[in-house]
C-alpha positions in Angstrom: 112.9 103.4 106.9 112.3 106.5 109.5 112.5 110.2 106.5 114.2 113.1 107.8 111.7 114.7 105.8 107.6 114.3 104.6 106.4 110.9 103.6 106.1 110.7 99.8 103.0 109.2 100.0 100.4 109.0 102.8 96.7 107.1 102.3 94.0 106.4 104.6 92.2 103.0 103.4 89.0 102.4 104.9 87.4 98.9 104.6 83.6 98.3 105.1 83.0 94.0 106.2 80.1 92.2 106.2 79.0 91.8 109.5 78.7 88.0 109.9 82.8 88.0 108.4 83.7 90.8 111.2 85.9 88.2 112.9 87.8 86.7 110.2 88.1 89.6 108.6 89.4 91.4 111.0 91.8 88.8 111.4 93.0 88.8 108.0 93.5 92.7 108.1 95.5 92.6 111.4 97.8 89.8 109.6 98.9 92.4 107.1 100.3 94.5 109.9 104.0 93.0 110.1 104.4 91.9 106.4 103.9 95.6 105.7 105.9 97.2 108.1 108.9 95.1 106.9 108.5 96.5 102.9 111.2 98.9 102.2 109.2 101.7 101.1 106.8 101.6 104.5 107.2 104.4 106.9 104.4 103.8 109.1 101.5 101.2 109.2 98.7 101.5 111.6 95.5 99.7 111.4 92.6 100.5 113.5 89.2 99.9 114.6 86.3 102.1 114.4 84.4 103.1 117.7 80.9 103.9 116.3 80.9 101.2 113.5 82.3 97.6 114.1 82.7 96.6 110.6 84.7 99.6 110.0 88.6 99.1 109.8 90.8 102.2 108.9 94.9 101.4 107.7 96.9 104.9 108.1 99.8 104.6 105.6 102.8 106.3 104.7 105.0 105.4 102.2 108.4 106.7 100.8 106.4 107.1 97.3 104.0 106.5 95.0 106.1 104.5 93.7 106.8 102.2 97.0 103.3 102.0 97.7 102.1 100.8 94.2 104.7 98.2 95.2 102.6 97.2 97.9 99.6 96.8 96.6 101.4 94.4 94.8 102.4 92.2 97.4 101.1 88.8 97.7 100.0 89.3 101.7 97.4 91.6 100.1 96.0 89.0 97.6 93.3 86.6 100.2 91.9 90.1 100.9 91.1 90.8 97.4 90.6 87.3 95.9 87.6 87.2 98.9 86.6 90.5 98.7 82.7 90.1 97.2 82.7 87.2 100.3 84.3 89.9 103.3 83.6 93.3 102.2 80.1 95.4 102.2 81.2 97.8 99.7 84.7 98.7 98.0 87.8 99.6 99.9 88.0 103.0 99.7 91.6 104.9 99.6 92.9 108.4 99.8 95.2 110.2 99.4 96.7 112.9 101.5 99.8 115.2 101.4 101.4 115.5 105.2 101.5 119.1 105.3 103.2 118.7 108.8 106.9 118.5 109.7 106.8 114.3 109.7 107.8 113.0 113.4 109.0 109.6 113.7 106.8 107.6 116.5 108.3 107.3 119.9 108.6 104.6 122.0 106.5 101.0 121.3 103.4 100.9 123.0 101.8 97.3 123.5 
């Protein structure tokens, strides 16, 4: 689904990993990528990689609405993240939330 207006809903999650669970962790993240993008209410999906901190993983999210992304968190693709979480994670996902104040632009192009 590409708007031809604003995202209902955009989050930034930010997700904090254990050092010695970097690999597998990061794993597990990157497996969410496709699931997600595939949902209905998804606009965009990107996951990334911190520069200055290695255990640092950043998901930029927009979603149709509130609504669609409460759906998501929903989805069972999520559920080995959160049932291992104490075992992954150094501290709590974090998630916030943003209004695109922007004209939204659909991305151009795939870039591999």
């Amino acid at each position: 689904m590409k708007p031809d207006h604003n995202p209902g809903c955009t989050i930034i999650g930010t997700v904090y990993g254990r050092p010695e669970k970097r690999a597998e962790l990061r794993a597990l993240l990157a497996g969410f990528v496709a699931p997600t993008r595939a949902e209905p209410g998804c606009i965009e999906y990107q996951f990334h990689a911190s520069q200055d901190d290695p255990d640092a993983f950043v998901f930029y999210e927009n979603f149709a609405s509130q609504v669609a992304l409460d759906e998501h968190l929903k989805m069972p693709h999520l559920a080995p993240l959160l049932a291992r979480k104490d075992e992954l994670l150094a501290r709590e996902i974090e998630i916030r939330h943003f209004t695109m104040l922007a004209p939204y632009q659909a991305q151009r192009g795939t870039v591999r």
